[in-house]
TIBALUM-279372 format. One line per field, with one value per residue (C-alpha): residue number from 1; x, y, z. Coordinates in nm, 2 decimals, padded with zeros to 4 digits. Example, Ala and Ser with C-alpha at 12.3 -4.5 7.8 and 13.67 -1.06 7.14 Angstrom:
<atoms>
pos <- c(1 | 2)
px <- c(01.23 | 01.37)
py <- c(-00.45 | -00.11)
pz <- c(00.78 | 00.71)
</atoms>
This chain:
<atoms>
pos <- c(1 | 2 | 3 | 4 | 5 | 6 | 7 | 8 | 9 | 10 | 11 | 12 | 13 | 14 | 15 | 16 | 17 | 18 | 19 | 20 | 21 | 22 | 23 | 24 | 25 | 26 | 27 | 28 | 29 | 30 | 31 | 32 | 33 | 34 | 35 | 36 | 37 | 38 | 39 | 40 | 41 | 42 | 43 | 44 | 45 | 46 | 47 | 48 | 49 | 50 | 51 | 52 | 53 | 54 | 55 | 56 | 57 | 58 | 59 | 60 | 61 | 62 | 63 | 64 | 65 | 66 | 67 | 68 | 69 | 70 | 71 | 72 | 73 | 74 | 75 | 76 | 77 | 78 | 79 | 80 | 81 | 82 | 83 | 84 | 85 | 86 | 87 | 88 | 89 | 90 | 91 | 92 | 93 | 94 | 95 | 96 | 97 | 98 | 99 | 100 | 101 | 102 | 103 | 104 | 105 | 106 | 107 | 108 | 109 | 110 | 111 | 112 | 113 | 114 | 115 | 116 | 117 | 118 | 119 | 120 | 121 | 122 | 123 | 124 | 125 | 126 | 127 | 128 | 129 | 130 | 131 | 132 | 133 | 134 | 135 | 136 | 137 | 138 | 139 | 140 | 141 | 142 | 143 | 144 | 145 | 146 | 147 | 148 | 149 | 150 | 151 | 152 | 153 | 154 | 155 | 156 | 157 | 158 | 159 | 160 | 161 | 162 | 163 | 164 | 165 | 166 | 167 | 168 | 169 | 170 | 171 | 172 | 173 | 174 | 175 | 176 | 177 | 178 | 179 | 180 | 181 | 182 | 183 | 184 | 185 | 186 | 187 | 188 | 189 | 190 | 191 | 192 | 193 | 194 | 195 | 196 | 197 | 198 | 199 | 200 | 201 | 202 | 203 | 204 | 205 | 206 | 207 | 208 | 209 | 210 | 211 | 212 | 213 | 214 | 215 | 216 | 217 | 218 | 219 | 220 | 221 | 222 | 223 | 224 | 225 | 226 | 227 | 228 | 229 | 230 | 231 | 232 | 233 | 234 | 235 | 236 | 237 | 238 | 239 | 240 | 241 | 242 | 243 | 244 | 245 | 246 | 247 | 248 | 249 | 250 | 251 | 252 | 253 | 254 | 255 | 256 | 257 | 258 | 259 | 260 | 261 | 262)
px <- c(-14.70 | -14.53 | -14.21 | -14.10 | -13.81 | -13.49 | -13.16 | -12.83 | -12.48 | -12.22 | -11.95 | -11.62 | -11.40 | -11.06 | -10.83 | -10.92 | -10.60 | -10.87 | -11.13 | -11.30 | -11.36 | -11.58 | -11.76 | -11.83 | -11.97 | -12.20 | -12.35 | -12.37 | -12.54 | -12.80 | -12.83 | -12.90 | -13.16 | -12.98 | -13.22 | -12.93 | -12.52 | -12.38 | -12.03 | -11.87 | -11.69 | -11.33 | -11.03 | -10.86 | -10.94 | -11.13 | -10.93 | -10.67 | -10.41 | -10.45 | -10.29 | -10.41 | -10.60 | -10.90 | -11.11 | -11.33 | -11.65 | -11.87 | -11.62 | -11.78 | -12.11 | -12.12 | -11.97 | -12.20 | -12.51 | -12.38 | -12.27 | -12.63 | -12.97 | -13.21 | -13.06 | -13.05 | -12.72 | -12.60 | -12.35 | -12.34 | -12.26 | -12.11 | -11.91 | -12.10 | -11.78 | -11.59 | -11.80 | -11.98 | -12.33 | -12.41 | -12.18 | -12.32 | -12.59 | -12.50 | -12.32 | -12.62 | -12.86 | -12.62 | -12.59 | -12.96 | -13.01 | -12.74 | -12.88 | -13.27 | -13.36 | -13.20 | -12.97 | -13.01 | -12.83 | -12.67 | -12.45 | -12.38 | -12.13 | -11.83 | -11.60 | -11.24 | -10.99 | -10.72 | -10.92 | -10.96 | -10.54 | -10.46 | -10.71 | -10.66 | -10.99 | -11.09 | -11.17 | -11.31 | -11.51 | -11.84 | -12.03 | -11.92 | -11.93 | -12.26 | -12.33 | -12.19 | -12.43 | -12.76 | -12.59 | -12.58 | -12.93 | -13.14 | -12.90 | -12.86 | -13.30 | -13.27 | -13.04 | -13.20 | -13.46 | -13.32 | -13.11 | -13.16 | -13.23 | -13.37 | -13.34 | -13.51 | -13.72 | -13.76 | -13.41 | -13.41 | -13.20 | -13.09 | -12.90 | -12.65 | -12.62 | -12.77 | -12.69 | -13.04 | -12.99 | -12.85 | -12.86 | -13.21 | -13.37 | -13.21 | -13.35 | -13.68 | -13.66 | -13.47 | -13.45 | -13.66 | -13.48 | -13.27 | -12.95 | -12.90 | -12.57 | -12.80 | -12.86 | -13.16 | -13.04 | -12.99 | -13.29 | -13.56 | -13.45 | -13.29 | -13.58 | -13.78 | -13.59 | -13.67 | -14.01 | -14.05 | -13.84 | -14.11 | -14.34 | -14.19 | -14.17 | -14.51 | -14.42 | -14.52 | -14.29 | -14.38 | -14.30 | -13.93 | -13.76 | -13.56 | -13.24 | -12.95 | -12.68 | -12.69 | -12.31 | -12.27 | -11.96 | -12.19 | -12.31 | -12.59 | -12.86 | -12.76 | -12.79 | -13.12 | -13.25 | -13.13 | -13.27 | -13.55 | -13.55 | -13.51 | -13.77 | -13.98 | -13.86 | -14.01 | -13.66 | -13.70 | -13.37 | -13.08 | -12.76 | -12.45 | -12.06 | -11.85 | -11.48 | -11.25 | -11.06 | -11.26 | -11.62 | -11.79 | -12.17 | -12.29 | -12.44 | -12.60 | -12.71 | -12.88 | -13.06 | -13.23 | -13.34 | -13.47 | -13.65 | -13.79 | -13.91 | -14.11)
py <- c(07.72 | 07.94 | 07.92 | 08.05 | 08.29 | 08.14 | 08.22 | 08.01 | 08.08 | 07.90 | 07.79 | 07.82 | 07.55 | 07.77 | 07.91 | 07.74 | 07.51 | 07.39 | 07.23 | 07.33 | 07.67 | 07.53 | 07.29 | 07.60 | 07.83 | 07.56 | 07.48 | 07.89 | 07.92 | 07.66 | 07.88 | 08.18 | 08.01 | 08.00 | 07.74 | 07.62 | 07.57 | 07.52 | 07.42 | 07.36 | 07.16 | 07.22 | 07.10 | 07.47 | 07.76 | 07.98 | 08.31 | 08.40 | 08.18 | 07.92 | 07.66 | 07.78 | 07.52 | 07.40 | 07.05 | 06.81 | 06.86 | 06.54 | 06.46 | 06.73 | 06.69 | 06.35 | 06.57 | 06.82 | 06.57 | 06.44 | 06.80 | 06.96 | 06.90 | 07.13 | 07.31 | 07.18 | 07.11 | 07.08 | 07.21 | 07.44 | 07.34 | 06.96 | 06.89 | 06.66 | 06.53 | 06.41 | 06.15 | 05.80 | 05.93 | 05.62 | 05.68 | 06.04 | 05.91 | 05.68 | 05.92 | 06.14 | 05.91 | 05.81 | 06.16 | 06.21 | 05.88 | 06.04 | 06.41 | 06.22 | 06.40 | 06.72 | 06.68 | 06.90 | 06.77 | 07.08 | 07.00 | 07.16 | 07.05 | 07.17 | 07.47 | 07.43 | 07.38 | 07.32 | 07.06 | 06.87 | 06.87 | 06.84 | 06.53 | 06.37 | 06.43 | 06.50 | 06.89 | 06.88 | 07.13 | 07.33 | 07.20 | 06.81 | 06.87 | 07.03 | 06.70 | 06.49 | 06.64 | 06.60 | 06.19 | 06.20 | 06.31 | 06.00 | 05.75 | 05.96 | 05.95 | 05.64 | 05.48 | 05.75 | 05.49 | 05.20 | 05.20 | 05.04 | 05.16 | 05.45 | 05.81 | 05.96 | 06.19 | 06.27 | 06.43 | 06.79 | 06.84 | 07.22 | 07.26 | 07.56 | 07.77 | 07.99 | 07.85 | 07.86 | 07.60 | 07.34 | 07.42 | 07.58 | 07.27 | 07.08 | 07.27 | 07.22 | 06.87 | 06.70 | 07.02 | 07.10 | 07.40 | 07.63 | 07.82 | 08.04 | 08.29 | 08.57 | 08.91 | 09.18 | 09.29 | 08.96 | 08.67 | 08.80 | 08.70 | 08.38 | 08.29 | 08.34 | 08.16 | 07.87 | 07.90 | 07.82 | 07.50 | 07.41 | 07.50 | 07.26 | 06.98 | 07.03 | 07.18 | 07.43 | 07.61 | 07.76 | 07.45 | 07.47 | 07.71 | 08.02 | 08.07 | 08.33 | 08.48 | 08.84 | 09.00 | 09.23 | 09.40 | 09.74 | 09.73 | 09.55 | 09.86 | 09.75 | 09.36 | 09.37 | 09.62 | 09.35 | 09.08 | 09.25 | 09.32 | 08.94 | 08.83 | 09.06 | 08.91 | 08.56 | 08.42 | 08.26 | 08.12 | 08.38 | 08.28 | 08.44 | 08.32 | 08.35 | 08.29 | 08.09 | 08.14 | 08.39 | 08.31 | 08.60 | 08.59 | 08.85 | 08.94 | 08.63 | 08.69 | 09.07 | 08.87 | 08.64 | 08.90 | 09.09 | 08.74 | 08.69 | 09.08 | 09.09)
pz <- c(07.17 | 07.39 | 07.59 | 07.95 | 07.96 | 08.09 | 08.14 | 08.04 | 08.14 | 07.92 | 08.16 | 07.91 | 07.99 | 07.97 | 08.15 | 08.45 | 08.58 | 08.86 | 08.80 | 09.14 | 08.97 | 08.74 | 09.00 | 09.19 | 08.93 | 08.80 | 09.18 | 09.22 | 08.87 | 09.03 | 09.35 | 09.19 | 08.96 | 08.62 | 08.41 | 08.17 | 08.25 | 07.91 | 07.88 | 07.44 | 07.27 | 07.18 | 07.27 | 07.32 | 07.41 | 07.15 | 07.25 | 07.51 | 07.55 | 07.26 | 07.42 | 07.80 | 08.07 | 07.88 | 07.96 | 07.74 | 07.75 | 07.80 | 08.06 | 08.28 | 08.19 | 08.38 | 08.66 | 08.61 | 08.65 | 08.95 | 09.08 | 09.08 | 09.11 | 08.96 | 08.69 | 08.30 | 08.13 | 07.80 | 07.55 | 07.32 | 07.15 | 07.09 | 06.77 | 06.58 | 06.42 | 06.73 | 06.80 | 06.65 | 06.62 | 06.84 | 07.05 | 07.09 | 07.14 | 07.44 | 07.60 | 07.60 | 07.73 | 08.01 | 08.17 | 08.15 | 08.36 | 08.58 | 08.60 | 08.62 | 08.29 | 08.27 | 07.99 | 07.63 | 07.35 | 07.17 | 06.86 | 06.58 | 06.26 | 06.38 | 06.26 | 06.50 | 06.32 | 06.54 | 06.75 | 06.40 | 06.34 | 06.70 | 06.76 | 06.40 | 06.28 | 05.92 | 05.88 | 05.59 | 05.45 | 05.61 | 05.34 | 05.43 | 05.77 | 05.76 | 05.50 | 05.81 | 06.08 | 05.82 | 05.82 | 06.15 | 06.33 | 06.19 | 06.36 | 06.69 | 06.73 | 06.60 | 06.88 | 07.14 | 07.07 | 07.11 | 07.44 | 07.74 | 07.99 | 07.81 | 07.84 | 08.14 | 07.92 | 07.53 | 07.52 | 07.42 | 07.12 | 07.06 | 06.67 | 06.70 | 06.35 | 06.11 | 05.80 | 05.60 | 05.35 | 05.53 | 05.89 | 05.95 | 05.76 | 06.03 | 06.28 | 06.14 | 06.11 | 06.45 | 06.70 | 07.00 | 07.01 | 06.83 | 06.87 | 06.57 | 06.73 | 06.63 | 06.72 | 06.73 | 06.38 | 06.22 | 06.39 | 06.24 | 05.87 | 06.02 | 06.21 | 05.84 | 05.67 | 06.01 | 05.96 | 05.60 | 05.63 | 05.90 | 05.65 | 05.40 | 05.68 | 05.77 | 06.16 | 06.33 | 06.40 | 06.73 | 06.91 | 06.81 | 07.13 | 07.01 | 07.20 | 07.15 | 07.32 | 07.51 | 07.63 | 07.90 | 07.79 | 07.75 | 08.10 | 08.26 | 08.12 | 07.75 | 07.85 | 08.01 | 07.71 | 07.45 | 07.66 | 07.60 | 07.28 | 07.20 | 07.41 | 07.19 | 06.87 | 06.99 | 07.16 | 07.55 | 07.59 | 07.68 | 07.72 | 07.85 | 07.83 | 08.10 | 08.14 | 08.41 | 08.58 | 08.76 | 08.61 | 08.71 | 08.72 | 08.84 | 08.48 | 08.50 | 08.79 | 08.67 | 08.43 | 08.67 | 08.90 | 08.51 | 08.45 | 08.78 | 08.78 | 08.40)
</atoms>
């Protein structure tokens, strides 16, 4: 099975004080014919000002759905930890139903700390929180199943992380795609290590989508040439960041014309 290339831009929900920022990078991601506006899941931001503007995430996904029309949306990724899995679960389905099917699920098993002290969740350990994510995919398919009205499509669910005991089995087991926060140098171990889980499982692991990110702090000749270069290690999905308040996309923009131009 093979995928499309497509281009994400993660919309990071700091150091914006208005929200209209964000509105209008997501509708001009959609113009420009970005397939994926990511936002993530934390509380703060992750550098810059740590206690700057920053806004929830599922919050503006609902806005999201309602805000556009075309393009796919999803975090990457949410914290499986902040949530009831149900719950998750319900929330998801709803903005589908609002976006009419365009929602991926990303979640992962957390790593924040601050969010976890600030909000008065348990932080744990990685090994309990990865534990807690493994707990909780069975009862977020399960209730995917069970709501009414149900989801507008078989919701894609991405799992972000590389971790090859714990994590990649995940992957092979619940995820229609994967996230691994690779690079050139270190996917094609990682993605190994993937395929022999999906081995274990009995999948084939070509239907599983390969997504990582790609920076353009070297210039847009280095971003395209690792685009590249991932595309030619098997990955489809390419994601950039981008940052309020400004959000500047006109790497993301480089990379749709690249995409549009193979």
């Amino acid at each position: 099975m093979s995928f499309p290339t497509r281009i994400g831009v993660q919309l990071q929900p700091q150091h914006s004080p208005n929200y209209g920022h964000l509105r209008d990078a997501v509708r001009r991601c959609e113009d420009m014919g970005v397939d994926v506006a990511f936002n993530w899941d934390h509380f703060y931001p992750l550098y810059g000002d740590p206690d700057g503007a920053h806004y929830e995430c599922w919050t503006m996904l609902g806005a999201w759905a309602e805000q556009t029309s075309r393009i796919e949306i999803g975090a990457l990724v949410t914290c499986n930890s902040y949530r009831n899995p149900e719950l998750l679960a319900d929330m998801a389905r709803t903005v589908d139903n609002i976006s009419d099917g365009r929602l991926i699920l990303g979640i992962g098993s957390g790593w924040k700390q601050k969010d976890y002290d600030e909000y008065g969740y348990e932080f744990g350990t990685a090994g309990s929180r990865l534990d807690d994510l493994a707990a909780a995919m069975p009862r977020i398919t399960s209730r995917l199943g069970k709501l009414n009205p149900a989801p507008v499509r078989d919701i894609p669910i991405l799992i972000g992380g590389q971790g090859e005991k714990k994590t990649l089995r995940m992957v092979a087991e619940y995820a229609h795609l994967w996230h691994g926060f690779t690079t050139t140098e270190t996917y094609p171990d990682k993605a190994a290590v993937l395929d022999r889980h999906c081995a274990d499982v009995g999948r084939d692991p070509s239907t599983i989508e390969r997504s990582a990110g790609v920076e353009a702090g070297k210039g847009e000749d280095a971003l395209l040439a690792d685009a590249e270069a991932l595309v030619g290690l098997g990955v489809s999905l390419l994601t950039i960041g981008v940052n309020g308040p400004d959000y500047d996309l006109s790497a993301a923009e480089a990379l749709c014309r690249w995409r549009d131009n193979r």
